[in-house]
Structures are given as C-alpha cells and as structure tokens.
Wavefront OBJ file of the C-alpha trace (Angstrom):
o trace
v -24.448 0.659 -4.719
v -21.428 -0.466 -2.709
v -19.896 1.632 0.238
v -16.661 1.724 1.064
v -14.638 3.426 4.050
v -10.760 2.819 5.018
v -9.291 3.423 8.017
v -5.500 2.694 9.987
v -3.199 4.396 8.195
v -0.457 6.696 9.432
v 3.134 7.468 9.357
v 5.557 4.300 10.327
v 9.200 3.615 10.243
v 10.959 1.440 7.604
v 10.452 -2.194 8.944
v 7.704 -1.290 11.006
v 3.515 -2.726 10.746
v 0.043 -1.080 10.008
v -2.860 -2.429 9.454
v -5.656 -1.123 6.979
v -9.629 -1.462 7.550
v -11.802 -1.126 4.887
v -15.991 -1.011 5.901
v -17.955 -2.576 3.200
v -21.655 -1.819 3.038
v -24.344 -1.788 0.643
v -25.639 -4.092 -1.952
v -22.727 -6.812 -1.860
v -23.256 -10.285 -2.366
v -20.972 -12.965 -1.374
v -19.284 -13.321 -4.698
v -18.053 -9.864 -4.840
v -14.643 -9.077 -4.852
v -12.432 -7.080 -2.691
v -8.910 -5.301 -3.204
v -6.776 -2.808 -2.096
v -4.467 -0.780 -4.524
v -2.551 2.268 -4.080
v -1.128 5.528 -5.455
v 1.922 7.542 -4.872
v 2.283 10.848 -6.240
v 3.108 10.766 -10.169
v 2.520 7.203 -10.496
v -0.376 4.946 -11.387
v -2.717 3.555 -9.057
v -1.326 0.097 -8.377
v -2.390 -3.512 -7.449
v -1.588 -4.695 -4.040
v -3.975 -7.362 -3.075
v -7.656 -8.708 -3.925
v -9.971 -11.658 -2.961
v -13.522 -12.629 -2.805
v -15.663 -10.828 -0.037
v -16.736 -14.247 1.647
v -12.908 -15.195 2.090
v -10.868 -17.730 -0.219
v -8.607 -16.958 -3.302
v -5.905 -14.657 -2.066
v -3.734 -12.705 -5.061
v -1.152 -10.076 -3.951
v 0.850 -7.903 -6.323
v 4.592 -9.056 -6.959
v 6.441 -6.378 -4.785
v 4.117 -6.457 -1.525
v 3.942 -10.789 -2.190
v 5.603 -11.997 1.385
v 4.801 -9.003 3.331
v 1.595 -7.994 2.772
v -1.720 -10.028 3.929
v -5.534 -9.743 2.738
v -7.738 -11.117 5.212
v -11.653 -9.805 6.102
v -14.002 -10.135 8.738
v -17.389 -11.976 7.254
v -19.253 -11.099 10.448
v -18.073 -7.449 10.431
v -18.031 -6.779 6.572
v -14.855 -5.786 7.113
v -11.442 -6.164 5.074
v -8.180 -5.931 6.198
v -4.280 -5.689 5.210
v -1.967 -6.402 7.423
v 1.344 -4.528 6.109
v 4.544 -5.904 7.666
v 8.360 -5.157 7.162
v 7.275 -1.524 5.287
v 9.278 0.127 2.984
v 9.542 3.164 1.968
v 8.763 2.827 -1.342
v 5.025 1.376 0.240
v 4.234 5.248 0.755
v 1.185 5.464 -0.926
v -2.717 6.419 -0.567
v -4.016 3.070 -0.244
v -7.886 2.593 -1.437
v -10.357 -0.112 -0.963
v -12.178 -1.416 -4.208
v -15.128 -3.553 -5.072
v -16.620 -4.914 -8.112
v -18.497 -8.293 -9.744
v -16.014 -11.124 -10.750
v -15.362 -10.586 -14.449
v -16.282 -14.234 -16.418
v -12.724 -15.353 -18.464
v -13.514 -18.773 -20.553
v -16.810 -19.221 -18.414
v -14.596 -19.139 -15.039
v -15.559 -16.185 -12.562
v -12.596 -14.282 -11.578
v -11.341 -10.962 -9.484
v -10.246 -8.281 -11.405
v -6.932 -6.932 -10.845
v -6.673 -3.475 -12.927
v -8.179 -0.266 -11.157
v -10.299 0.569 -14.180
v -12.093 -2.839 -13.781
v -14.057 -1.923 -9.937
v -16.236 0.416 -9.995
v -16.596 0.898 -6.182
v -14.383 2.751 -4.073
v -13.480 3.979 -0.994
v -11.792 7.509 -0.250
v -8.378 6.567 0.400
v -6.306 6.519 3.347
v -2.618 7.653 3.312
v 0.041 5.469 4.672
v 3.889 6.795 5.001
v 6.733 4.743 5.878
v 10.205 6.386 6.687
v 13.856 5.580 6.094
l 1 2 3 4 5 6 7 8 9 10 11 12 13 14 15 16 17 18 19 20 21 22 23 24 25 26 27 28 29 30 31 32 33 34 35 36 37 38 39 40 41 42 43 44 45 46 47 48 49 50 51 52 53 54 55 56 57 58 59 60 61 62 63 64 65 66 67 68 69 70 71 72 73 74 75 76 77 78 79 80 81 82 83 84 85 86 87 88 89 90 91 92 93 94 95 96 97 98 99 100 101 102 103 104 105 106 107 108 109 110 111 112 113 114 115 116 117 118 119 120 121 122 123 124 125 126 127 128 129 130
C-alpha cells in the first residue's frame, strides 16, 4: 500500500506561482513512479507531470510543458510542482499518483494515463483568476 497526501494549493491570480506537496509513504521502492494530474469540473482527469520517485526522467503534459516543474525531495519522500505563470484554464483539483513502471518492449517506463496508477492522494484544489 502506497500513501499519498497533497498539500499548497489555493486561489492565485493569472500569472501568479503555487507550489504543490505531495507526502509519499508506504511500501514504495525507488523505482516507483510519481505524477500529478488534474481535473476540472466536466472534464477528464488530465496528465500534467510524472517521474520516477528517486528523481531522473522528467515528462510534463503539452499545455503545462515550460511552466510547470516536477521535482521531489528523496530525503523527505516528498514531491513537488512548482506552477509558474498560471492560467486560468490551470483551475483544477490537482492529485498525486503512484504506481510500478509498466514494461513496453522490455524497457521500464512511467505511466501517463490516470487509469494506469493505482495509488492516490485526495486532491487538492488550485484556482487561478483572470
């Protein structure tokens, strides 16, 4: 069992910065990977960022790809986004995911739909006004 708890967001201005925590406990191992994705009302929940848990490959989602960062804290179990130059089309819930690498043609790799992680945290809601 993975745990997962978010934490940061909040209501911000168009152009303006928040970053989101995500706690990871449990039984993780260092080749697990992390994401965030979000949800806004009526629309799927979406792909913003993932990596491994012990830090390297970084893939973002094409309309955060230049604002958006994935970074985590090894020491802390701890993963971040940094979200810069909002927009309001970023209002979302944002969620924290975690899941085994899937193996494509014997390479291990992060999944990137939210039906592939099985672990998740409870979501934490981030607005961003015009």
């Amino acid at each position: 069992q993975v745990q997962l708890v978010e934490s940061g967001g909040g209501s911000v201005q168009a152009g303006g910065s928040l970053r989101l925590s995500c706690e990871v406990s449990g039984d993780t191992r260092s080749y697990y990977c992390v994401g965030w994705f979000r949800q806004a009302p009526g629309r799927e929940r979406e792909a913003v960022a993932h990596t491994y848990i012990s830090g390297g490959m970084r893939h973002y989602g094409d309309s955060v790809k230049g604002r958006f960062t994935i970074s985590q804290d090894t020491a802390k179990n701890t993963l971040y986004l940094q979200m810069n130059s909002l927009k309001p089309e970023d209002t979302a819930m944002y969620y924290c995911a975690a899941d085994r690498p899937l193996s494509v043609a014997g390479t291990l790799t992060c999944p990137t739909r939210a039906y592939e992680y099985n672990y998740w945290g409870q979501g934490t809601q981030v607005t961003v006004s015009s």
